[in-house]
C-alpha positions as CSV (number, residue, x, y, z in Angstrom):
1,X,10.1,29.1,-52.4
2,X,11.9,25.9,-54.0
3,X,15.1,26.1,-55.7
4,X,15.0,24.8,-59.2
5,X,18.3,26.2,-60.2
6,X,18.8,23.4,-63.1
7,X,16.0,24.0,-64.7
8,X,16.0,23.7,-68.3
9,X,18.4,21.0,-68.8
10,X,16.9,17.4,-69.8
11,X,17.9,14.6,-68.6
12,X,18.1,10.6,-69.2
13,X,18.9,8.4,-66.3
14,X,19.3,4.9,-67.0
15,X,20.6,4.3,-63.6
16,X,19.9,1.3,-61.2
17,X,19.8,0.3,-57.6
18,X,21.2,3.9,-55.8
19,X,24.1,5.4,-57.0
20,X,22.3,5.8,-60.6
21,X,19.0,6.6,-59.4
22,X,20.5,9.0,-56.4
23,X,22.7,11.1,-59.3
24,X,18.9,11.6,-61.3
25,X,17.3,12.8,-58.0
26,X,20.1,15.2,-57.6
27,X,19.9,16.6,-60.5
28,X,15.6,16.4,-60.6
29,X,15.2,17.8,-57.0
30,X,17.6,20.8,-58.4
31,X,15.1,21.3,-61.6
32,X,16.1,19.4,-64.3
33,X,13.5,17.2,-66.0
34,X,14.6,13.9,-65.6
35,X,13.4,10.8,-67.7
36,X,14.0,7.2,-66.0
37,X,14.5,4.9,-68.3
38,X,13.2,1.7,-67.2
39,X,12.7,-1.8,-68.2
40,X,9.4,-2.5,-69.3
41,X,8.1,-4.7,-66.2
42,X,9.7,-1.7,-63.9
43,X,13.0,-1.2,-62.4
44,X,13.8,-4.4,-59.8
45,X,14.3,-1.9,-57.0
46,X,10.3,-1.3,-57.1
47,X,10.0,-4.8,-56.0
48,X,13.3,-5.7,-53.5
49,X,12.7,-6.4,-50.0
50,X,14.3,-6.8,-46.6
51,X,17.0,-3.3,-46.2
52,X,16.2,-2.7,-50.2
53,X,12.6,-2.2,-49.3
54,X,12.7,1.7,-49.5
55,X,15.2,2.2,-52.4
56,X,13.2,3.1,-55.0
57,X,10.8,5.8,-53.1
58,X,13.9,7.2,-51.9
59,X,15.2,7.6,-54.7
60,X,13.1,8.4,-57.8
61,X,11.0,11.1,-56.9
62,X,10.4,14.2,-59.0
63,X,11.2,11.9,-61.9
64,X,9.3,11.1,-65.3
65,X,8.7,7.4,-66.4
66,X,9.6,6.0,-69.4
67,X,9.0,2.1,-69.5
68,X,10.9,0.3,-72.9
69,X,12.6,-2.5,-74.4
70,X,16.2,-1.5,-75.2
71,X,16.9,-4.8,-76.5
72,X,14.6,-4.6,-79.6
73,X,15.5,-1.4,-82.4
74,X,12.0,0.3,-82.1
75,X,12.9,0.7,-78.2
76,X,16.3,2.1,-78.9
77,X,14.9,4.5,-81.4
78,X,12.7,6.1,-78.6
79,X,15.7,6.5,-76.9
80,X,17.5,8.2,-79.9
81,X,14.8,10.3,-80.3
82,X,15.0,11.7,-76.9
83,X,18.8,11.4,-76.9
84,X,18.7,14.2,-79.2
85,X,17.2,16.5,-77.1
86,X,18.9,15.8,-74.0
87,X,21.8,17.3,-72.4
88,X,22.6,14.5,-69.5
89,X,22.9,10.9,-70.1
90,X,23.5,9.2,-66.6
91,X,23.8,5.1,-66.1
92,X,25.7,3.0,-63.7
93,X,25.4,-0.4,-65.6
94,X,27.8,-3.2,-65.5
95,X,30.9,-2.5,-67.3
96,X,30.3,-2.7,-71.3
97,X,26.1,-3.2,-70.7
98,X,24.9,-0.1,-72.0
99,X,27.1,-0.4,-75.0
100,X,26.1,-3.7,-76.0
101,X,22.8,-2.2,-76.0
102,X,23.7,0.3,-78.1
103,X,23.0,3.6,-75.9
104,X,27.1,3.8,-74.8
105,X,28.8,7.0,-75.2
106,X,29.9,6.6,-78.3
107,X,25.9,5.9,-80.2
108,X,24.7,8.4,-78.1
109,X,27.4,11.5,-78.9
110,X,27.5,10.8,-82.3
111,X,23.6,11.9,-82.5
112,X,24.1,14.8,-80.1
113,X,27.9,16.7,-80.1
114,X,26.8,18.5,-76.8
115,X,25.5,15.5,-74.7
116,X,27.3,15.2,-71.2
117,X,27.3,11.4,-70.9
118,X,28.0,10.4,-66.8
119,X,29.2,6.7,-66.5
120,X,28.6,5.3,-62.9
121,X,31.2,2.3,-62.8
122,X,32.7,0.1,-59.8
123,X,35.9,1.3,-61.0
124,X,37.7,4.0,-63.0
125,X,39.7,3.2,-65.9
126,X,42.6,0.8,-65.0
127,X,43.3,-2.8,-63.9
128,X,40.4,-3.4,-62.6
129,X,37.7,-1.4,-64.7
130,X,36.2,-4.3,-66.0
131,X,35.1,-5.6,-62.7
132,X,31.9,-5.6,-61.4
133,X,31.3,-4.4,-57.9
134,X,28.9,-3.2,-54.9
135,X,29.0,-0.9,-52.3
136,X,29.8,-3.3,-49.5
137,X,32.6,-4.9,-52.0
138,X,34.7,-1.9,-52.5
139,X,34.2,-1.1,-48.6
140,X,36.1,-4.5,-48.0
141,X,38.3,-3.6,-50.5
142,X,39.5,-0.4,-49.5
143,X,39.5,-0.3,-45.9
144,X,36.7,1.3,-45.2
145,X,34.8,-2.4,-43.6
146,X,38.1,-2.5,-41.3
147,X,38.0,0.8,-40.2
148,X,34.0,0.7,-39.2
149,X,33.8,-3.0,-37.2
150,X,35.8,-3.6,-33.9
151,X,39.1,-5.6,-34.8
152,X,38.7,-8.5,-36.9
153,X,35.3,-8.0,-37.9
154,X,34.8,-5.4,-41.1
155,X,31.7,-4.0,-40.9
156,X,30.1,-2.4,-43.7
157,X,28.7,1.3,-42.9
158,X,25.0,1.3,-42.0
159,X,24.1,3.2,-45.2
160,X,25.0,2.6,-48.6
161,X,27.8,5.6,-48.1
162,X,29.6,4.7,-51.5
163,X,26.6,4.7,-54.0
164,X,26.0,7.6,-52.5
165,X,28.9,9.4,-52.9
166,X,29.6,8.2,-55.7
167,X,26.3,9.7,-57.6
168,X,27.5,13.5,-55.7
169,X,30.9,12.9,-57.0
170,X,29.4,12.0,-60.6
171,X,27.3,15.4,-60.4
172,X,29.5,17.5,-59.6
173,X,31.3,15.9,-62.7
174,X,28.3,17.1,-64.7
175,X,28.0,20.6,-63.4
176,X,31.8,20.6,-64.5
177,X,31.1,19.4,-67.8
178,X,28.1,21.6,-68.3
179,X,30.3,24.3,-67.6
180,X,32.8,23.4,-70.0
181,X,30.1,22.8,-72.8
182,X,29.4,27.0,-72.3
183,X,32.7,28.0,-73.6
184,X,33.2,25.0,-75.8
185,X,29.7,24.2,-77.2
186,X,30.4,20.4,-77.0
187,X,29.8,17.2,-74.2
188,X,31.7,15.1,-73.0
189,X,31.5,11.4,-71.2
190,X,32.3,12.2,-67.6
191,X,33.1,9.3,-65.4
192,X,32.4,8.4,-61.0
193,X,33.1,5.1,-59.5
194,X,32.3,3.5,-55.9
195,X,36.0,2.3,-55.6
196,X,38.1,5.2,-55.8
197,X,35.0,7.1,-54.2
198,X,35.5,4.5,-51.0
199,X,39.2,5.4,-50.8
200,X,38.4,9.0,-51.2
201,X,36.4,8.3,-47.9
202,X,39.8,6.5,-46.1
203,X,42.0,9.6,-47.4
204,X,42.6,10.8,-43.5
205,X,43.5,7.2,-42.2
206,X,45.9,6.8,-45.1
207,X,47.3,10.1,-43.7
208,X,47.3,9.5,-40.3
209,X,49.1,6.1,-40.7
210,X,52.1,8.2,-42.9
211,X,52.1,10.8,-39.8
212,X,52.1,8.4,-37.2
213,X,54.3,5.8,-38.4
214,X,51.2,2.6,-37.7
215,X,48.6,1.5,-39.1
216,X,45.2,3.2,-37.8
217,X,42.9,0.9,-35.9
218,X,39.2,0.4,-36.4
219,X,37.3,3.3,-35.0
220,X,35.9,1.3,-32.3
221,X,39.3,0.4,-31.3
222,X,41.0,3.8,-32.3
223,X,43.2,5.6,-29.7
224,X,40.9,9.0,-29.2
225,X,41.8,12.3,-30.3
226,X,39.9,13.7,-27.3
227,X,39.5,13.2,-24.1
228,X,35.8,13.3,-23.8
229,X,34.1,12.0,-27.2
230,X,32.1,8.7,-26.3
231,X,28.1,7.7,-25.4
232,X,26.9,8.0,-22.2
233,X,23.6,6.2,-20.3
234,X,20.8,7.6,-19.1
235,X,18.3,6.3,-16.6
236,X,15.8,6.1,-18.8
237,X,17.6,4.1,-21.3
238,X,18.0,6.8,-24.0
239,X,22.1,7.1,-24.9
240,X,23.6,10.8,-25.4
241,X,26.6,11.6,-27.2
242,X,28.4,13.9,-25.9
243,X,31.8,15.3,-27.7
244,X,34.6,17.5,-25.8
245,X,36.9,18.7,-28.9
246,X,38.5,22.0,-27.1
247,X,39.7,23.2,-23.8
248,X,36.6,25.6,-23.6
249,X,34.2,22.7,-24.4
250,X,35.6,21.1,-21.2
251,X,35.3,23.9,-18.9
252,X,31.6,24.9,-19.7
253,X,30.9,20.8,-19.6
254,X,32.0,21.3,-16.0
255,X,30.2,23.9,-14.7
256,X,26.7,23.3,-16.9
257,X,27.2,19.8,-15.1
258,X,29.0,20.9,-11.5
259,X,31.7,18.6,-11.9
260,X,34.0,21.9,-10.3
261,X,36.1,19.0,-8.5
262,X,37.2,17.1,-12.2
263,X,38.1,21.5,-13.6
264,X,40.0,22.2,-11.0
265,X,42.1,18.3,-11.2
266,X,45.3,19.7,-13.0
267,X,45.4,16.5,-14.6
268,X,42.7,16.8,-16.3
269,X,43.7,20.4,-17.5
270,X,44.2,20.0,-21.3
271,X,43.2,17.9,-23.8
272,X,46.3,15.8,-24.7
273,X,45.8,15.4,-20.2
274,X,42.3,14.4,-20.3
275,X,43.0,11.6,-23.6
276,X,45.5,10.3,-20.9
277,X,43.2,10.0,-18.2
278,X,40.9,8.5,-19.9
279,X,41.0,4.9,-18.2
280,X,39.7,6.6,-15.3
281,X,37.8,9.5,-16.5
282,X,35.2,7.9,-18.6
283,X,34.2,5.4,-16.1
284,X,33.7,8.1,-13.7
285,X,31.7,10.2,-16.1
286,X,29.5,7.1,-17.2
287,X,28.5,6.9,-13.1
288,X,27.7,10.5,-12.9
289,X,25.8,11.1,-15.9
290,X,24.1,8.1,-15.9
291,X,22.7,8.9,-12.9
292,X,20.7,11.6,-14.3
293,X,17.9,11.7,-16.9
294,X,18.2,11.9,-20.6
295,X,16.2,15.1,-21.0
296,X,18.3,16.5,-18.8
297,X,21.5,15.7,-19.9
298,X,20.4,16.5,-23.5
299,X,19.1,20.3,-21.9
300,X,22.1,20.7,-20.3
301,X,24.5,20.3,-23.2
302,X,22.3,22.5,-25.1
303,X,22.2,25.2,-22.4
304,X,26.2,25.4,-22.4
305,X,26.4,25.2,-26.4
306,X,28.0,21.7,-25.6
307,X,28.3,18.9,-29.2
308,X,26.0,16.7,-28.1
309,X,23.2,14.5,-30.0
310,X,20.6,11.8,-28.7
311,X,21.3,8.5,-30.0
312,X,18.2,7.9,-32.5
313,X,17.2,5.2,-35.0
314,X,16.8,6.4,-38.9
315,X,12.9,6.6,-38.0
316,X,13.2,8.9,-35.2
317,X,13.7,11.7,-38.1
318,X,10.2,11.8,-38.7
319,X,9.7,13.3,-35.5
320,X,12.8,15.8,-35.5
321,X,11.8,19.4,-35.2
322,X,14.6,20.7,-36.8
323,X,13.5,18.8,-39.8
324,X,10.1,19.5,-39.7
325,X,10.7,23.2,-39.5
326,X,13.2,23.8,-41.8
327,X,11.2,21.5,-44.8
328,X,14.1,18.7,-44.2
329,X,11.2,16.0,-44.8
330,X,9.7,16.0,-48.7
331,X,6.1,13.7,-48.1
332,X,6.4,11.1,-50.6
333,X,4.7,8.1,-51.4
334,X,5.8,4.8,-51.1
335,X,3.6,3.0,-53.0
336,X,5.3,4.0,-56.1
337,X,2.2,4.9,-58.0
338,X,2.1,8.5,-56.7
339,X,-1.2,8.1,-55.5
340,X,-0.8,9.8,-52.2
341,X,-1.1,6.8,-50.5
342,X,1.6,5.8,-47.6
343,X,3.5,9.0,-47.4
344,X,6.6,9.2,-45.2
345,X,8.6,12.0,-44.8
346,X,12.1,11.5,-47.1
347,X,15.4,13.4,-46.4
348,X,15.9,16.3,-48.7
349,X,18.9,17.2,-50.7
350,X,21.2,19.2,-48.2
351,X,21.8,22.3,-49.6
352,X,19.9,25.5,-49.3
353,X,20.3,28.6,-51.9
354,X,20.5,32.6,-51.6
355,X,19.1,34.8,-49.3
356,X,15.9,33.1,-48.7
357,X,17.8,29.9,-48.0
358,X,15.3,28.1,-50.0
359,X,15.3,24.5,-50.3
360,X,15.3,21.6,-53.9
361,X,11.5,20.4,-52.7
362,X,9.1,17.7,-54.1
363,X,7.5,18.4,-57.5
364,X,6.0,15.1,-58.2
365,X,6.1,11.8,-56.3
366,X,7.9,8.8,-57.5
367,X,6.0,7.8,-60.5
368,X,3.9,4.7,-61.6
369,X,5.6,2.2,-64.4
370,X,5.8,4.2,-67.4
371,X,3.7,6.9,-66.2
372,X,4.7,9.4,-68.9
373,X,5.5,6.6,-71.8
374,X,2.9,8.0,-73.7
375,X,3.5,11.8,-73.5
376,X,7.5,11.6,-74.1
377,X,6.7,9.4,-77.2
378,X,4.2,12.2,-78.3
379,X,6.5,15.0,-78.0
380,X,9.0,13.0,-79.6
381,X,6.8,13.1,-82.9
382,X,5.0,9.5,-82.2
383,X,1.3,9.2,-83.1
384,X,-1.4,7.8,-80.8
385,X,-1.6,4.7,-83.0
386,X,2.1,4.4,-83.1
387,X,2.0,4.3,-79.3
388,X,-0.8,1.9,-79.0
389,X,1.0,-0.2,-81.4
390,X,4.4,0.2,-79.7
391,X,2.3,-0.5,-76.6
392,X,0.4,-4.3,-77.9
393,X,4.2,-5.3,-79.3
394,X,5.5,-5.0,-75.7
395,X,8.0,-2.5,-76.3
396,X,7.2,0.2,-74.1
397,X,4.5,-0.1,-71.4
398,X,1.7,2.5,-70.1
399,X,0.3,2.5,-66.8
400,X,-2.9,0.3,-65.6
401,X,-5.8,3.1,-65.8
């Protein structure tokens, strides 16, 4: 069974890039019906390259298309139309965009009191609100670079972290919202940003720094909290993590392994002991495990309940039977015409719901350029003609039959 536990609500995502579009799959993998509002030659992410190649697939399934000129007044009064019906406005356009094309909280609420309006910004209101920014800028900008590259080189994170969190954090501003609109009867405009979502992130080095009295150095240069907590070689080339966090950890590591010389070393006898060792200790571990197979290092650790992970590129998902079994993969297309053509199997939302532990699932792949135009114009009260007219002036646009 799939869990649809928003159905009901509508919603209207004008969002962009990820952190728009990832808020409107949230909320669409969860039930709601949501409507992407998109330009009338398609959103740009259908057509990015390079590391932006799969952003729109990932992104925009189980969605509705509507494809419209918000710059002329017959494409804004679709919008109205539907505005009046919805109960989730989402966008993440440059500060003072959306209002200048006159779908901003304030023209929006004014035709519907109960509208929960989330604004996706770079920033939250102060100084710097009017700024435009990116994921990798506010990663420079709060720390977050620093702390991920080796000293001197900021690196950004290997996923766009930010955008993400920042569409979860802009949810769960919605759910709040939505909550409040049941006692209150009204909506609200709601707000997220990738800057204070990025410091958000940083929270625990900004508190380490005030405990320690200095500065925390970039993790690849941090001074470990454990002794044993680092990658180790295999002979056949495959990497293993393997991370020792208690006492226990280190004593079923040594006999799964046979390392009863290295338990019995009083040295090496407690944690805070082993973190000092470690000059010695890692170098010693590296030439015994890496003298053994991966499989086996990767059996063992699972035999004595050891953390412990393969090192693995994004790809090697597809084959990962935890995923497979537990419907972690959703087969979606990537040709973004929801043809069935070049599926891959795309991460689904992490959550799982009551007894059954039942899964948000794929209802519809990511659709075609204003694949339901024409149906969300009828139901809004828009005649075929009107549609075929709206259609020849350019203002809206209907997929290629």
């Amino acid at each position: 069974m799939t869990a649809t536990p928003l159905t009901g609500l509508r919603v209207l995502d004008f969002g962009h890039t990820i952190m728009g579009p990832c808020a409107g799959l949230l909320l669409a993998d969860l039930g709601a019906e949501v409507i992407k509002i998109e330009a009338v030659d398609g959103d740009a992410t259908r057509r990015l390259p390079g590391f932006a190649a799969g952003f729109f697939a990932t992104f925009n399934r189980n969605k509705r298309s509507l494809a419209v000129d918000l710059k002329r007044p017959e494409g804004r009064e679709i919008v109205y139309r539907l505005a009046a019906t919805a109960d989730i406005v989402l966008e993440n356009f440059a500060p003072g965009t959306i209002e200048r094309l006159g779908c901003g909280w304030d023209d929006l609420h004014k035709l519907n009191p109960g509208l929960i309006y989330l604004a996706m910004k770079g920033f939250l209101a102060g100084p710097y609100e009017h700024r435009t920014a990116l994921d990798e800028v506010v990663q420079m900008q709060t720390g977050l670079a620093y702390m991920t590259g080796p000293p001197g080189q900021p690196l950004r994170a290997g996923a766009s972290v930010v955008d993400i969190m920042g569409a979860t954090f802009g949810v769960v501003a919605v759910l709040a919202a939505l909550r409040e609109r049941d006692r209150t009867g009204l909506g609200q405009r709601v707000g997220a940003s990738l800057f204070e979502s990025s410091a958000f992130l940083v929270g625990s080095h900004i508190a380490g720094a005030g405990v320690t009295g200095q500065p925390m150095p970039p993790m690849p240069a941090r001074r470990g909290a454990w002794g044993v907590y680092d990658v180790f070689d295999s002979t056949d080339g495959v990497q293993v993590f393997i991370g020792l966090t208690s006492d226990r950890h280190w004593q079923r590591f040594c006999e799964a392994f046979a390392f009863p010389d290295l338990f019995a070393n009083p040295a090496l006898a407690t944690n805070a002991q082993r973190c000092a060792e470690r000059a010695w200790l890692i170098p010693d571990l590296r030439a015994r495990l890496g003298a053994q197979s991966s499989a086996a290092l990767l059996a063992t650790c699972e035999a004595a309940t050891l953390p412990y992970a393969r090192v693995s590129r994004p790809d090697d998902l597809l084959a990962d039977p935890h995923l497979l079994a537990s419907g972690g993969l959703l087969p979606t297309s990537l040709s973004t015409l929801g043809d069935g053509s070049n599926i891959v199997g795309l991460p689904a939302v992490p959550m799982e719901f009551g007894d059954n532990r039942a899964r948000p699932g794929l209802h519809t792949q990511p659709p075609a350029i204003g694949a339901d135009t024409a149906s969300l114009l009828r139901d809004a009260g828009y005649t075929d003609a009107a549609i075929t007219a709206l259609h020849q002036a350019g203002i809206i646009a209907l997929p290629t039959p």
